[in-house]
N, C-alpha and C positions, 0 to 999 in steps of 0.2 A: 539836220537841216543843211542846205548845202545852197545859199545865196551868198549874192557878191553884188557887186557895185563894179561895173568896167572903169570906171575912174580914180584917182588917188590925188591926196594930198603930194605923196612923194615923187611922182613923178615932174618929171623937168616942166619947166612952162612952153619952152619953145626944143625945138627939134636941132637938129646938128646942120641943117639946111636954114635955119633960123625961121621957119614955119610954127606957127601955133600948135601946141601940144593936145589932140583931142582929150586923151585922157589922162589929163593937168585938170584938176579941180582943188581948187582949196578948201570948198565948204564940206569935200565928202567927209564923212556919209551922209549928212544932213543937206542933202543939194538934192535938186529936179529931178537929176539922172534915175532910170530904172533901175528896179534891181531886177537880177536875173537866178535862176537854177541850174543846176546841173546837176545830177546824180544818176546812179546807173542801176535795172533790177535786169537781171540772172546776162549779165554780159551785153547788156541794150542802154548804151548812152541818152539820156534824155536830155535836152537841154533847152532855152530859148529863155523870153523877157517874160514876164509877171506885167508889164506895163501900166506899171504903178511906182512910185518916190518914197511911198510910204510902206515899211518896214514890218509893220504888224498886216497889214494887207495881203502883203509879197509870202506872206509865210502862210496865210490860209490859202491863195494862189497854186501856190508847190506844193502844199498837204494833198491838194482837191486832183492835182495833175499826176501827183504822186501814186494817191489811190486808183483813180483812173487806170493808170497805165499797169497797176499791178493787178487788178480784175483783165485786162485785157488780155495779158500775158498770161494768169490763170487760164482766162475760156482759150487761146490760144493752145496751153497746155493740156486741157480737158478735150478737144478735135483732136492732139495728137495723137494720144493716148488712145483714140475712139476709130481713128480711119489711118493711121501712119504719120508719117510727114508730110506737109502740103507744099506744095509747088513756092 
């Protein structure tokens, strides 16, 4: 599984400009903010928001994107295999 939360308790409040800190959160991980994915199949970066706060959600989200993109990249590899390489 490979989710995150772009905000942090630990990070500062305010910036070295004295500007609000976007990702300053104190309630994380239990906050608003989305969680997100990232993981990569055969050298293919995937990434993006789940757009959902909640944590069991965000995990059947990534599974479902997960699988997705690993049939893709199969029938992707079954045209290779079947006509060369494609443009």
């Amino acid at each position: 599984m490979s989710l995150r939360k772009r905000c942090s308790r630990t990070e500062p409040a305010t910036l070295t400009d004295g500007s609000p800190n976007q990702l300053h959160c104190p309630a994380s991980p239990r906050c608003e903010h989305h969680w997100h994915y990232d993981f990569q199949i055969n050298h293919a970066r995937h990434r993006g928001t789940t757009d959902t706060a909640d944590k069991h959600k965000a995990r059947d989200i990534e599974a479902n994107i997960r699988g997705f993109s690993m049939e893709s990249t199969a029938f992707a590899g079954s045209l290779t295999s079947r006509f060369g390489r494609l443009p």
